[in-house]
MDAnalysis code that builds the backbone (N, CA, C; Angstrom):
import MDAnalysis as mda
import numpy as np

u = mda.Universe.empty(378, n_residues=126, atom_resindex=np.repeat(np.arange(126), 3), trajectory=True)
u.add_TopologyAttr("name", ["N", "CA", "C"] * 126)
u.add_TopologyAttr("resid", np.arange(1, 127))
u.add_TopologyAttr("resname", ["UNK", "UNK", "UNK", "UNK", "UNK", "UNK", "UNK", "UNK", "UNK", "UNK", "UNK", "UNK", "UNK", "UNK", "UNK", "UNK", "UNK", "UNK", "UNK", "UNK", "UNK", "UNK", "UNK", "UNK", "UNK", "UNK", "UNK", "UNK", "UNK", "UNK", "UNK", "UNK", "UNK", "UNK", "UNK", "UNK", "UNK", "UNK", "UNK", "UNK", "UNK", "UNK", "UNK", "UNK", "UNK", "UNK", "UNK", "UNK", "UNK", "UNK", "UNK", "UNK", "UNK", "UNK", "UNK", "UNK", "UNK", "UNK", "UNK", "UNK", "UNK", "UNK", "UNK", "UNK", "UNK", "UNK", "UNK", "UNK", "UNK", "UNK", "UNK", "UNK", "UNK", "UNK", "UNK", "UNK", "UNK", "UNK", "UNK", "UNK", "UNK", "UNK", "UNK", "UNK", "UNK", "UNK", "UNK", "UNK", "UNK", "UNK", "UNK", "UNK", "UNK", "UNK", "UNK", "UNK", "UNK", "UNK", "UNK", "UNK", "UNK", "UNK", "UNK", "UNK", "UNK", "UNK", "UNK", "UNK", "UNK", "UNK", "UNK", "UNK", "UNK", "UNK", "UNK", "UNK", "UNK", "UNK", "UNK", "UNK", "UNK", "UNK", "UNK", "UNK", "UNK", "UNK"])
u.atoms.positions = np.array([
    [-55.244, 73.880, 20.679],
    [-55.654, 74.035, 19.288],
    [-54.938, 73.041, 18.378],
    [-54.012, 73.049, 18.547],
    [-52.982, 71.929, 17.523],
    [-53.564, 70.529, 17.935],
    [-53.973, 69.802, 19.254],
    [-54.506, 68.489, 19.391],
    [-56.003, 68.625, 18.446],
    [-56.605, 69.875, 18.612],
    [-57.782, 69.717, 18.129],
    [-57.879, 69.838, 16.652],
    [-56.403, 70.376, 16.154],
    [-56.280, 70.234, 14.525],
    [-56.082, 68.988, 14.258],
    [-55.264, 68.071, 14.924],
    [-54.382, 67.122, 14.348],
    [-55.747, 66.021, 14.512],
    [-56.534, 66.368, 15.773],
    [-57.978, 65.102, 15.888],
    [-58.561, 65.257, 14.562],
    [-58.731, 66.643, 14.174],
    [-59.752, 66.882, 13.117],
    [-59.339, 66.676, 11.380],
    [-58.299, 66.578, 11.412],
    [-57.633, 66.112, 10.398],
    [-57.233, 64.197, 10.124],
    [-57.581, 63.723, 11.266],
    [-57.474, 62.545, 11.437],
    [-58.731, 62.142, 11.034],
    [-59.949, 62.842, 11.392],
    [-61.161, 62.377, 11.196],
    [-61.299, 62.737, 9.793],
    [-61.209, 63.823, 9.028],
    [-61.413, 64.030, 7.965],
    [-60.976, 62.811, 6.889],
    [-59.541, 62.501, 7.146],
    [-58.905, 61.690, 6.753],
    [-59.750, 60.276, 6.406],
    [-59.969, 59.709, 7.757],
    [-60.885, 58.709, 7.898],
    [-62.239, 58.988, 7.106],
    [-62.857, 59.820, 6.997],
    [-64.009, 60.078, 6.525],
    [-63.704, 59.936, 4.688],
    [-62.612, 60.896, 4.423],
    [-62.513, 60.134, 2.847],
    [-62.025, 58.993, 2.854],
    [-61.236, 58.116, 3.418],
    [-60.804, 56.875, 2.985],
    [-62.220, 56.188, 2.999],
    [-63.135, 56.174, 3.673],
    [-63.964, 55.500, 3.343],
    [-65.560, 55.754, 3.284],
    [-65.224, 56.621, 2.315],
    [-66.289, 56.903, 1.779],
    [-67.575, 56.546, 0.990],
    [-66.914, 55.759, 0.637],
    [-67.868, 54.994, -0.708],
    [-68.194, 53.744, 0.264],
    [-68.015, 53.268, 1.250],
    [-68.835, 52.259, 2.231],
    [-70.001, 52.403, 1.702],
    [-71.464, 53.248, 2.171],
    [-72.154, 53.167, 2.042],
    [-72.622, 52.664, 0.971],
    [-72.648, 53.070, -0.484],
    [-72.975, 52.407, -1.868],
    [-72.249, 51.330, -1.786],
    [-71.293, 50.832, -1.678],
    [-70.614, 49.534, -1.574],
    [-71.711, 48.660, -0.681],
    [-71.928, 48.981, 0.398],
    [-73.208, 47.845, 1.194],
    [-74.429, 47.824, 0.298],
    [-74.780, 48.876, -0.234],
    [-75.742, 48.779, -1.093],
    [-75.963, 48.230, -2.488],
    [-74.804, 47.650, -2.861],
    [-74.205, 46.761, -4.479],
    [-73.768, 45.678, -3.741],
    [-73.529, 45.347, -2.868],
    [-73.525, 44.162, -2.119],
    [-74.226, 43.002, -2.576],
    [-75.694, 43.019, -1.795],
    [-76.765, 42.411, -2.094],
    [-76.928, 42.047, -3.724],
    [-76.752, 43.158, -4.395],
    [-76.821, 42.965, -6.167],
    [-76.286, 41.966, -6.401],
    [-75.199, 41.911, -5.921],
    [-73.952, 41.034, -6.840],
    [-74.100, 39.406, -6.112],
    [-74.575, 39.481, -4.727],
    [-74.599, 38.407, -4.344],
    [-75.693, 37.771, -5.456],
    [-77.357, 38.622, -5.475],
    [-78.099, 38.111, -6.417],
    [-78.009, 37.428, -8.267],
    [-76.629, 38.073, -8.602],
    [-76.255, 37.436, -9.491],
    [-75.570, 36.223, -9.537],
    [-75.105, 36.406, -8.719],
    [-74.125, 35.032, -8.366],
    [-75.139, 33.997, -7.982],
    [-76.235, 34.013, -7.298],
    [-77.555, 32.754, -7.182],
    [-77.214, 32.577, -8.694],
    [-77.699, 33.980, -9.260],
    [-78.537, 33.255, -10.797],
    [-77.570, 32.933, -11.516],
    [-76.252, 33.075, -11.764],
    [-75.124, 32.569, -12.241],
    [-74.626, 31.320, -12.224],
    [-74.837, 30.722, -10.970],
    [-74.922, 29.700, -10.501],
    [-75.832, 28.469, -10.640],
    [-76.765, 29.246, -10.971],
    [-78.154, 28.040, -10.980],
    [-78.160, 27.350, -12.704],
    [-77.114, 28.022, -13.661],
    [-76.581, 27.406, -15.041],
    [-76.690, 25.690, -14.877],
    [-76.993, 25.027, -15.895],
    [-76.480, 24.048, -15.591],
    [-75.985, 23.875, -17.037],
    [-75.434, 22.437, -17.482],
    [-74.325, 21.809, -18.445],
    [-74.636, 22.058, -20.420],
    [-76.308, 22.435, -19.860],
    [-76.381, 22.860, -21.599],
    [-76.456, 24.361, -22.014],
    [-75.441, 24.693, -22.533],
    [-75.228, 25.922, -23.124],
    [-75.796, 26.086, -24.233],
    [-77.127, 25.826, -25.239],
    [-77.868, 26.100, -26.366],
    [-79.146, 26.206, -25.659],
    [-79.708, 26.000, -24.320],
    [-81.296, 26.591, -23.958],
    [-80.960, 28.178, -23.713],
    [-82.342, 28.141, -23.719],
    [-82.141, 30.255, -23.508],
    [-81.996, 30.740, -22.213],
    [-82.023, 29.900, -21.223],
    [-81.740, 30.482, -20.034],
    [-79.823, 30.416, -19.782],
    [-79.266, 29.693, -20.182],
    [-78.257, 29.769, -20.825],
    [-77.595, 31.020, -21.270],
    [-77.813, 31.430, -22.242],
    [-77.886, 32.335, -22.924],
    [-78.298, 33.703, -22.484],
    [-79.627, 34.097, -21.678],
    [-80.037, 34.673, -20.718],
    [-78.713, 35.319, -19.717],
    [-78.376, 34.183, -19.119],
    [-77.402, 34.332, -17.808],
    [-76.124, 34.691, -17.839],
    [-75.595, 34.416, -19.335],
    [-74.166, 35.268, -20.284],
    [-74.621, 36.473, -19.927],
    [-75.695, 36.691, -20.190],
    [-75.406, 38.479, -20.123],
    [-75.950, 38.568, -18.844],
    [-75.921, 38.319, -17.970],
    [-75.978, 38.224, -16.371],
    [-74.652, 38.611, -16.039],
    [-73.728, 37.225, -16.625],
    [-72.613, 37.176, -16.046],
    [-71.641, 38.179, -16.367],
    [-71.558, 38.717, -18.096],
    [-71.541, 40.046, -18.182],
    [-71.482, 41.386, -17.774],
    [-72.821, 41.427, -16.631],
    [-73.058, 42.382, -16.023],
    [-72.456, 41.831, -14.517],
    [-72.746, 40.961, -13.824],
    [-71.682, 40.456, -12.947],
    [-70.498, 41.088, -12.547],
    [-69.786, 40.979, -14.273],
    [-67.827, 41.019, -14.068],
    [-68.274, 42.416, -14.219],
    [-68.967, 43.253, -14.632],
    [-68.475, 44.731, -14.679],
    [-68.680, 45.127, -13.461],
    [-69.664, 44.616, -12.334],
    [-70.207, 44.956, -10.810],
    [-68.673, 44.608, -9.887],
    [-68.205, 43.609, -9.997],
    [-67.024, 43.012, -9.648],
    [-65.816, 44.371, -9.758],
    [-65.704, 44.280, -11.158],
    [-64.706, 45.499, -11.782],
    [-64.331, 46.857, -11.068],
    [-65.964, 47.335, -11.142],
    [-66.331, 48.648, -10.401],
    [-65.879, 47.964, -8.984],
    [-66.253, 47.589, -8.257],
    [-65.969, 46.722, -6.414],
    [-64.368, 47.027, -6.424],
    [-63.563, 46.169, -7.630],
    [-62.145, 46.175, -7.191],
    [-61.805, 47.453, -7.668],
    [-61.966, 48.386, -8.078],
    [-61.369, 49.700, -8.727],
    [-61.575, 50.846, -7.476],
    [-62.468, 50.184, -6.567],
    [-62.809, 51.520, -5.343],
    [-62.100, 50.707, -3.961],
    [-61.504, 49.333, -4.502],
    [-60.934, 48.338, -3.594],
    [-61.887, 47.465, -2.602],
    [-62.848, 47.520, -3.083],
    [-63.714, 46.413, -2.392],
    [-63.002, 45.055, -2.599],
    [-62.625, 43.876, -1.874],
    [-62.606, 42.538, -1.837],
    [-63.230, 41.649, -1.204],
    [-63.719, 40.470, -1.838],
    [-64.146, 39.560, -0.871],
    [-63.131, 38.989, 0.052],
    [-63.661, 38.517, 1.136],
    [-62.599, 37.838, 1.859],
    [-62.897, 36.460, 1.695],
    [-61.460, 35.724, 1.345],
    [-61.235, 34.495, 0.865],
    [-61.373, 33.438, 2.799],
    [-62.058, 32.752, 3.312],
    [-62.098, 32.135, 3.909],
    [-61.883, 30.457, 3.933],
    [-62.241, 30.122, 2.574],
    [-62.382, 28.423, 2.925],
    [-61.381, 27.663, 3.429],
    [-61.252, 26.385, 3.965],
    [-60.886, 25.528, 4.953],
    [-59.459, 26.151, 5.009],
    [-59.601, 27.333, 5.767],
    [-58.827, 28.686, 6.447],
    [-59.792, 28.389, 7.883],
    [-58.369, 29.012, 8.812],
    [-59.224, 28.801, 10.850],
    [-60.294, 30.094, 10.522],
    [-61.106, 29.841, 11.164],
    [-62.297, 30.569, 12.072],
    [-61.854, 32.137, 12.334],
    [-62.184, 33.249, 12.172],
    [-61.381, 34.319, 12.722],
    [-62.490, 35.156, 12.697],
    [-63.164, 35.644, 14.184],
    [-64.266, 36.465, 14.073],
    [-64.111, 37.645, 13.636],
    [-62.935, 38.335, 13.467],
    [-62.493, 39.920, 12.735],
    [-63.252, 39.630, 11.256],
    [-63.238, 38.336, 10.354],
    [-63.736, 37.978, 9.296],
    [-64.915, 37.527, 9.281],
    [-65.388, 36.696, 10.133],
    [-66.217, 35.796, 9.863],
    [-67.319, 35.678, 10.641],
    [-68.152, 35.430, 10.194],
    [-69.862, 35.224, 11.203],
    [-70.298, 33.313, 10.893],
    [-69.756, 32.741, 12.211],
    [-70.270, 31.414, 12.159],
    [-71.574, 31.291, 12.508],
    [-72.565, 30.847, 11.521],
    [-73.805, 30.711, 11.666],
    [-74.296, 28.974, 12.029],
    [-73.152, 28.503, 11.434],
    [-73.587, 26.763, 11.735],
    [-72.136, 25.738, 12.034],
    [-72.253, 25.093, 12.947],
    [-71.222, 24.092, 13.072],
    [-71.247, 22.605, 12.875],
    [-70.472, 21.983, 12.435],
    [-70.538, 20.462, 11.655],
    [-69.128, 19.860, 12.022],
    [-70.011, 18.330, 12.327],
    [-68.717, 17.609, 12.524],
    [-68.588, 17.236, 11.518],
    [-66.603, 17.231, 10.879],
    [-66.267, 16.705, 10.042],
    [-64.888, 16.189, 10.127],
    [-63.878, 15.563, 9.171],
    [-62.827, 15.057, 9.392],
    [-61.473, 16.553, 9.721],
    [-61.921, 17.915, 9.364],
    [-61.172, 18.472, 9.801],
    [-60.892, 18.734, 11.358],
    [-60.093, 19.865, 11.461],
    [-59.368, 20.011, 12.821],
    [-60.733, 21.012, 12.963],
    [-60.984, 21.358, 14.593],
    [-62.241, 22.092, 15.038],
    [-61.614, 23.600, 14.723],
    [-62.196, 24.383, 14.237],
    [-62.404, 25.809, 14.371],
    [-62.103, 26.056, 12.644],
    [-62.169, 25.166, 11.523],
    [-62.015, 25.485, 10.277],
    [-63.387, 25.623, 9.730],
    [-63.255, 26.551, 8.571],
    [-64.343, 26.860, 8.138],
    [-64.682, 26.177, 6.681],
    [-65.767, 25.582, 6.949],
    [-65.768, 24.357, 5.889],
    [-66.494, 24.491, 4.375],
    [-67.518, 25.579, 4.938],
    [-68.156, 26.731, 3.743],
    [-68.360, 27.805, 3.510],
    [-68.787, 28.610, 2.707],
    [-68.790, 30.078, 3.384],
    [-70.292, 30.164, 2.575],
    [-71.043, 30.535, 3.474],
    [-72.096, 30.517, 2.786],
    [-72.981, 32.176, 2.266],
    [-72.276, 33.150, 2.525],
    [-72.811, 34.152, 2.358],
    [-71.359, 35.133, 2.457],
    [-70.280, 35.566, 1.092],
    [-69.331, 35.980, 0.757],
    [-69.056, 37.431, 1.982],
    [-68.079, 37.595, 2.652],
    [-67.674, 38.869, 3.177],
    [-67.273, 39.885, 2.584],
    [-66.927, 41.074, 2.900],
    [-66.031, 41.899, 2.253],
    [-64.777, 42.802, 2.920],
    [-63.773, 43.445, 2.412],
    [-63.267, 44.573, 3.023],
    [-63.452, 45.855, 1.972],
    [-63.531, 46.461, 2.285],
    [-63.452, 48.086, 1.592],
    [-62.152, 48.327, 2.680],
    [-60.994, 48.474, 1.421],
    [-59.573, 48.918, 1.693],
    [-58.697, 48.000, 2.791],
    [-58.888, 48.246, 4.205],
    [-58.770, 47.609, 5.059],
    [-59.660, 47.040, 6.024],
    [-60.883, 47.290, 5.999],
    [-61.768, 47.327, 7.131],
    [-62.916, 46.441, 6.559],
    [-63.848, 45.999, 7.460],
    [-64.714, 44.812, 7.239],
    [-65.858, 45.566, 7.153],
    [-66.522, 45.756, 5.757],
    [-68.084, 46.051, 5.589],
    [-68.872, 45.243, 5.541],
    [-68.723, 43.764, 5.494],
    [-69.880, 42.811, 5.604],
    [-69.034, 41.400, 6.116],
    [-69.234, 41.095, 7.289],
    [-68.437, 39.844, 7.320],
    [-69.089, 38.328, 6.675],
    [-68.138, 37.686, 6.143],
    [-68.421, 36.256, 5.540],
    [-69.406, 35.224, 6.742],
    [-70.583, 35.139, 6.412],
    [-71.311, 33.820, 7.091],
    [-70.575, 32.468, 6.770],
    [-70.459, 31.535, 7.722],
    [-69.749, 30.591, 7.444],
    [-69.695, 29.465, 7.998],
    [-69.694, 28.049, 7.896],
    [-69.977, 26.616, 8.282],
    [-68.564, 26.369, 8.940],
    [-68.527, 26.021, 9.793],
    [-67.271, 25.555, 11.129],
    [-67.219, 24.612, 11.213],
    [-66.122, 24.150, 11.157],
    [-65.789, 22.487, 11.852],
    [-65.827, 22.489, 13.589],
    [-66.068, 21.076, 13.353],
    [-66.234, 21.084, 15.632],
    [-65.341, 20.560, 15.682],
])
């Protein structure tokens, strides 16, 4: 009885620490979609798409906000080694770095607390 308390209390445990996974994969996708359109700004700040995308970005940092307050982070990869616990290499390129660095990240990872809910897609050196 006591192994089967101490299993079941372990699981419980586990079950609230990460709880909020699920909605976190599901605001995922959101935030990546802002970040396209955030991105696609270019140098004149008086057209209305401009203007438009402030309050994009707006809504952005509060999506962000909420992410770090339940401890969601992205994982920081660039020309950092290769590490499949992080990373999903989708394409490899020769370049002047050393082989197994990651040269872009083309689709942001995450952790919720400690653990990997979406790993970073990412461009490799050969």
């Amino acid at each position: 009885m006591v192994n089967y308390r101490k299993r079941k209390d372990e699981e419980v445990g586990y079950m609230l620490k990460y709880s909020n996974e699920d909605i976190a994969k599901d605001i995922l996708p959101i935030v990546d979609d802002f970040e396209r359109a955030i991105n696609m700004d270019d140098d004149n700040l008086d057209d209305k798409v401009s203007k438009f995308l402030e309050g994009f970005n707006m809504i952005y940092c509060h999506l962000i906000e909420i992410l770090n307050k339940y401890e969601v982070k992205a994982i920081d990869g660039t020309n950092k080694l290769f590490d499949p616990n992080y990373h999903q290499g989708v394409i490899t390129e020769k370049c002047d770095l050393e082989p197994g660095m990651v040269i872009e990240i083309l689709q942001k990872g995450y952790l919720l607390k400690d653990k990997v809910i979406r790993h970073a897609m990412v461009k490799v050196s050969e």
